[in-house]
C-alpha positions, 0 to 999 in steps of 0.5 A: 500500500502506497503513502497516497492510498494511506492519505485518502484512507486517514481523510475517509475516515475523518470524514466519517467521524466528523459527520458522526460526532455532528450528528447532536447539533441543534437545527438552527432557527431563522437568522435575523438581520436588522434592516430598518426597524424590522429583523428580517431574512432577504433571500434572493432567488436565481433560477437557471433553465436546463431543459423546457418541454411543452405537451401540446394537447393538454398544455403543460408545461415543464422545465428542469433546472435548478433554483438557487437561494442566497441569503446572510447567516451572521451565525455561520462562517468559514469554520469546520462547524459550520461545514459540519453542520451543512454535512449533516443539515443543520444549517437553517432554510427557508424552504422554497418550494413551488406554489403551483403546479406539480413537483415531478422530482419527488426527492431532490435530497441527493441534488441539494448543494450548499456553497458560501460561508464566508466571514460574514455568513453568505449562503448558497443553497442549490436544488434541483427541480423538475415541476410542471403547471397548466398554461392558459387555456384561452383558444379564442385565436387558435390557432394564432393564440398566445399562453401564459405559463407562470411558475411560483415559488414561496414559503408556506412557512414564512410570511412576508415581513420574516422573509421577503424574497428577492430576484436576483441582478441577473435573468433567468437563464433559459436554453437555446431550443424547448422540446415541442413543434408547436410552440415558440418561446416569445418572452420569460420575465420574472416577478414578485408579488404578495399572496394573502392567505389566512395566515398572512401575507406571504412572498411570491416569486413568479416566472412568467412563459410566454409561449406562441402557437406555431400556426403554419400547420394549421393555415396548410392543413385547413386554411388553404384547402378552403380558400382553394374550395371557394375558388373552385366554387368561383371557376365554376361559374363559366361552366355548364349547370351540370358541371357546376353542380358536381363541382359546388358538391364537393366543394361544400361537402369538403367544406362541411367536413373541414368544418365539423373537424374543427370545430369538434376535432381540433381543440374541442372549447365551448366556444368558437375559435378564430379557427372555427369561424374562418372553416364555417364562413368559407362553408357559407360561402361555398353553400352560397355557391351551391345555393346560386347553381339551385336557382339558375338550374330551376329558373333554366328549367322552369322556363323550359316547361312553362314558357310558350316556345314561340314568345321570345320576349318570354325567354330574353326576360328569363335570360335576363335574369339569369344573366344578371343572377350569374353577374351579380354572383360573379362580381359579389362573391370575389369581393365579400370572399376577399373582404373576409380574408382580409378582415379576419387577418386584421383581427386574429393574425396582426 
């Protein structure tokens, strides 16, 4: 055996001796420092993201991290007590935990880190997180919406005027990509607010996710196959009555389909979508279309079995107002369809 192996065997075992014979300190209470009139434990709070997933169909988001606290502890310094005392747990905390959402890590005892204890005292206490909350559910612009995601952390413990909570100089480190297509990161801001609670007023520090909806998806799988439907509608207007009648069918029968898709499909809400509304009035357009080729075919028809064949001036009247029925629609149409498009983008997308 060598004199290196002898070395790390003597400094195992004080190491193990060490923590046994600090097994009977006392676990310390709140540290107090004077500020003002009060006695009071600022910690400050810094939060570094490592990973950010988003589940799209029930909203939830994730992040995994780990949230650090500072805070001065006069008591404590650069001592082999106080290392002890960090060994074995000793050491007072103000148990920061999160206020909503759910803590996937059960057990983060092996993640805990404790770093500082300087002449005056200053802590660093690091743990890991994994958690997960609900994001808004407003889909009243799906799918060009926007979700608030917002995690909160606090004491359940200490109230407010014990120990206020501060964010740290710094902002909150986040990654570089967030594991879901469907949304995009626009904006992480961070806050402090004052929950009421029956035992008092208690500080809140809060992470606000703003996430956007990636829209392109939608628009290629539904948008445009019903702009391409009224178009087709709108071409078969220079086509024969039979033509016409096959093609305004399938134009409203894929209409129709596209429409109850949305609507009971793609994210059921009790109300309507920007989605669903855009998919119905391209349906009612196109049943205007088919509701145009039933009259021109009846009016075609009725005048071929009522009308005298010999009286001319009966059948210019008939075709005058067919004429002026197909003109109208012809003109009509293009220009309500265009008005729309233009007036739902204005509303939902800028």
């Amino acid at each position: 055996m060598n004199n290196k192996t002898v070395f790390d065997c003597f400094m195992l075992m004080g190491t193990v001796l060490s923590i046994r014979g600090c097994a009977d300190l006392p676990e310390m209470t709140r540290p107090s420092v004077l500020q003002g009139n009060d006695l009071v434990t600022v910690i400050n709070i810094f939060l570094v993201i490592e990973e950010i997933s988003i589940h799209e169909e029930e909203l939830i988001i994730e992040i995994d991290g780990i949230l650090s606290q500072m805070w001065l502890d006069p008591r404590l310094g650069a001592n082999e007590r106080t290392k002890k005392m960090a060994v074995t747990g000793k050491i007072w905390e103000p148990k920061i935990t999160n206020i909503n959402g759910e803590n996937v890590m059960e057990k983060n005892d092996d993640t805990i880190f404790w770093r500082g204890f300087g002449d005056e005292g200053n802590i660093l206490l690091s743990k890991k997180i994994r958690i997960r909350t609900y994001c808004s559910r407003d889909f009243q612009n799906f799918p060009f919406d926007i979700q608030h995601c917002d995690f909160k952390f606090g004491s359940y413990r200490f109230p407010s005027d014990e120990i206020p909570l501060l964010w740290d100089e710094a902002q909150v480190k986040i990654p570089d990509k967030i594991r879901t297509t469907e949304f995009m990161l626009l904006n992480v801001t961070k806050d402090i607010d004052i929950e009421v609670r029956p035992s008092g007023n208690f500080s809140i520090a809060t992470v606000k996710f703003i996430i956007k909806r990636n829209s392109i998806h939608y628009i290629l799988c539904t948008g445009i196959p019903c702009i391409v439907m009224l178009i087709l509608g709108y071409i078969s207007r220079w086509m024969d009555i039979d033509r016409r009648w096959n093609i305004n069918l399938f134009s409203f029968s894929i209409s129709l389909y596209l429409y109850v898709t949305s609507l009971c499909t793609i994210q059921p809400v009790p109300y309507f979508k920007a989605l669903d509304i855009f998919v119905g009035l391209c349906t009612f357009f196109s049943f205007i279309s088919l509701l145009e080729t039933f009259l021109v075919d009846c009016i075609s028809k009725l005048g071929k079995k009522y009308l005298n064949p010999r009286s001319n001036a009966n059948y210019q009247t008939q075709a005058n107002r067919i004429y002026c029925l197909e003109l109208g629609m012809k003109i009509a149409f293009p220009v309500f369809c265009l008005l729309f498009v233009l007036f739902f983008g204005f509303i939902y997308i800028m």
